[in-house]
N, C-alpha and C positions, 0 to 999 in steps of 0.2 A: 504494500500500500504506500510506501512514504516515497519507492522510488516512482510512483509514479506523478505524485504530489510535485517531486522533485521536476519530471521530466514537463509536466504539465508546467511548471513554475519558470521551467528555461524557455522553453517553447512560446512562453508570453514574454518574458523578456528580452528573447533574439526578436521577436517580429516590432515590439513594441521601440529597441533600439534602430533595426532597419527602415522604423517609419512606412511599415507596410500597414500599419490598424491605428487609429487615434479614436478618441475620445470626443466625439462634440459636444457643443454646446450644451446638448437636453441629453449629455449623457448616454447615446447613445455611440456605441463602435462601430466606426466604417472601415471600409477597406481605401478609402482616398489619401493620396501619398502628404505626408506632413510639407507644409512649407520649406522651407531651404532656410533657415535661420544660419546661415554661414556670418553670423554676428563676428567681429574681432576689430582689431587697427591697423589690418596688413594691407595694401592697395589692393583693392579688388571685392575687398568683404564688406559687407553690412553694417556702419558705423555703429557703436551702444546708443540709446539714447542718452538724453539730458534733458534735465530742466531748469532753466536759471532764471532770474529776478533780474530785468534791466530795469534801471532806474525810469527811465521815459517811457518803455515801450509795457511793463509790466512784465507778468511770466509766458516765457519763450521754452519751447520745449524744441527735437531736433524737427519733429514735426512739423514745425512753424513756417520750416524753410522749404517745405518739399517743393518740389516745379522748377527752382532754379538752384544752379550749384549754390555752394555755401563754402566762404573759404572762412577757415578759424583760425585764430592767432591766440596763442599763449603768449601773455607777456606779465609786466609791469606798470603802472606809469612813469617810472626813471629809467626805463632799460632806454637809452641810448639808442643804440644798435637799430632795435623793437621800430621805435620811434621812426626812423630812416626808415625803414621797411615798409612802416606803414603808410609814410607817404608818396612812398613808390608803388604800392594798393591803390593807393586815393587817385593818382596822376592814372592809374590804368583805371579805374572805379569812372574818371572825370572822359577821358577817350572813349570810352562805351557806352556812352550816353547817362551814366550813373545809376541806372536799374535793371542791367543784365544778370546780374550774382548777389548774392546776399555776401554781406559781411558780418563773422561775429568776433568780436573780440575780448576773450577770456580774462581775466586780471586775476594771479595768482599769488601775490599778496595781501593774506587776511588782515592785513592794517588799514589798507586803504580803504577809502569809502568812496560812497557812489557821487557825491562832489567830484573828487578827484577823476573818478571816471567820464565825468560829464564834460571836463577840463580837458581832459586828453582827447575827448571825442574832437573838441570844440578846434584843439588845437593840431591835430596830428591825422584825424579820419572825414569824415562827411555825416550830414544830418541821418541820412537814413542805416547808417551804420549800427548794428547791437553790440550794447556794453554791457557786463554783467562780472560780478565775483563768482568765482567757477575752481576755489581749491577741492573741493570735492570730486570736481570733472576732472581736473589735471590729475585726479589719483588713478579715477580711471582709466584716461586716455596716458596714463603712465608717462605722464608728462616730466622730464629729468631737468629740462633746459629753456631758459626763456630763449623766447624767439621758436617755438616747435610751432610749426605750422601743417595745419590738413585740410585739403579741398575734398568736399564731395560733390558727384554729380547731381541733376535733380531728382536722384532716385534714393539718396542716400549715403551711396556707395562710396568708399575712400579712394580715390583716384591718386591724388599725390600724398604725399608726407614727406616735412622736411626742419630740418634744426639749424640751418645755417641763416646768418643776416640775409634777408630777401631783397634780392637784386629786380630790377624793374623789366630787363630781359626773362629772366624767370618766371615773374605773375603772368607777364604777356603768354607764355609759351605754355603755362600752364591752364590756363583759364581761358583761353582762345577756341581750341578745341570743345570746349563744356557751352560756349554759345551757341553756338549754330542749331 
């Protein structure tokens, strides 16, 4: 009797890991193949979500963005660097008529406030830019380095990933492609 308990008990957990029977809604089992949750941060997968609190715009989830890419920026408001890069965004942001891409820009020091982030908006991005405190997001997006930067397409999906000062050749080369 137990080994059959057993082989019963494998036989639903191989089918239930192969994504060949799911569970719906009203609890019933079908035989319809699960979604593709290929969720991660590697180019090509399924970003995590988020949800974060801009000061202007309210709460922004990744959802917010879907229909057009989304480029996000980890930064600071004193990263330097950050700073330059951003305005090498804005200059490519200002060339595409300024409503091709969504921007969001992460702030991963929990000292600052959303003043400060309203100030870097004002000073270094564009009005319809997203600002928000995001140390929770950087833990997930495994965030090591300011200035990490990830585009996705308007599907979601992580296209680029990159840690280095953003050059104005780069955003173009990256973000060109995702308009059309």
């Amino acid at each position: 009797m137990k080994w059959i308990i057993l082989l019963l008990a494998s036989v639903l957990f191989v089918s239930g890991c192969t994504g060949n029977t799911q569970v719906s809604n009203t609890g019933q089992t079908t035989s319809e193949p699960l979604a593709d949750l290929n969720i991660g941060l590697n180019v090509g997968q399924l970003a995590p979500g988020f949800t974060l609190q801009d000061p202007a715009n309210g709460v922004i989830t990744k959802n917010s963005f879907q229909g057009r890419p989304l480029f996000i920026f980890f930064t600071t408001t004193w990263c330097v660097p950050c700073q330059i890069g951003a305005q090498n965004l804005a200059r490519y942001d200002d060339e595409t008529g300024g409503n091709k891409f969504n921007v969001l820009i992460v702030f991963v020091d929990g000292s600052e406030t959303d003043s400060q982030f309203l100030t870097w908006k004002k000073d270094f991005g564009r009005s319809d830019w997203y600002v928000a405190k995001g140390v929770e997001m950087a833990q997930t997006y495994k965030v090591q380095y300011l200035d990490t930067k990830y585009v996705f397409d308007r599907n979601g999906i992580i296209k680029w990933f990159d840690v280095r000062p953003l050059e104005y050749s780069a955003t173009k080369s990256i973000l060109q492609p995702l308009l059309s």
